[in-house]
N, C-alpha and C positions, 0 to 999 in steps of 0.2 A: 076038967080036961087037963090033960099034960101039958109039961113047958113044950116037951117033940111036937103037940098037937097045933100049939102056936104057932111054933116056929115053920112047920110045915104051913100053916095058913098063910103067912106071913110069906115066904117063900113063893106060894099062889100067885099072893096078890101082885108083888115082884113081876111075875110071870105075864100076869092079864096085860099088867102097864104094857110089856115088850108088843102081846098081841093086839092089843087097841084096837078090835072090832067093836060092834055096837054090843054082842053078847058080854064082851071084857068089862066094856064099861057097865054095863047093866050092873053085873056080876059085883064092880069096887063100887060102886055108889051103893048096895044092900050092905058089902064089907065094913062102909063107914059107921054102919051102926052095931058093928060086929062087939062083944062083951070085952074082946081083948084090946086096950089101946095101942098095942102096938102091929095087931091087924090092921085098927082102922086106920094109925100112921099112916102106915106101908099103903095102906087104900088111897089117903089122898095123895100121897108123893105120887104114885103110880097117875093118878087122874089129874093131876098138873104137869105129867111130861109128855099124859097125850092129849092134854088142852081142848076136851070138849066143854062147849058151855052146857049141854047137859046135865052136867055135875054141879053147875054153879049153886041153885038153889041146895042140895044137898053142902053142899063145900061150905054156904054159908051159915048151915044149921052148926058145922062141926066146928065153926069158931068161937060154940059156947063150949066147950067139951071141956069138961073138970081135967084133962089131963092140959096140963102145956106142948107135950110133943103133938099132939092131934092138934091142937089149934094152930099153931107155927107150922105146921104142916099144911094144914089147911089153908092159912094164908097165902103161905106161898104158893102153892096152887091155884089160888083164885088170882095172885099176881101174874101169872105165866098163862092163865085164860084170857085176862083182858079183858071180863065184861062189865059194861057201866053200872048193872046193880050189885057186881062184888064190889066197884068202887065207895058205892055207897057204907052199905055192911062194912069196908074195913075203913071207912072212917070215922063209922061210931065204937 
């Protein structure tokens, strides 16, 4: 895939965050396992600014992610949810 093809996903996911239906969110919690890390970035910043805990369990798979932006991303998303089993997960 092209860098255009990323950054267009990327740009997506951007997008879903704004709309934060239940479809959006559906749509970034699949993104979180997207090939590219800086889709699945953009997936979790997007699902930490619309703060569902449906994401959580997702959110806390992505704080093993061999990239560092995807986990600090992730983190922070699961800070800005607020649920007691990401508090667990980020303090192991």
């Amino acid at each position: 895939m092209h860098h255009e093809d990323y950054s267009v996903r990327r740009s997506a996911t951007e997008a879903l965050g704004k709309i934060g239906n239940q479809e959006a969110v559906s749509a970034l919690i699949k993104a979180l396992h997207h090939e590219d890390f800086d889709v699945r970035w953009s997936a979790a910043q997007a699902l930490g600014k619309i703060g569902t805990q449906e994401a959580v369990s997702a959110l806390i798979k992505a704080l093993h992610h061999e990239n560092y932006a995807v986990r600090r991303s992730a983190t922070e998303a699961l800070g800005k949810i607020g649920n007691q089993e990401a508090v667990s997960a980020l303090i192991k």
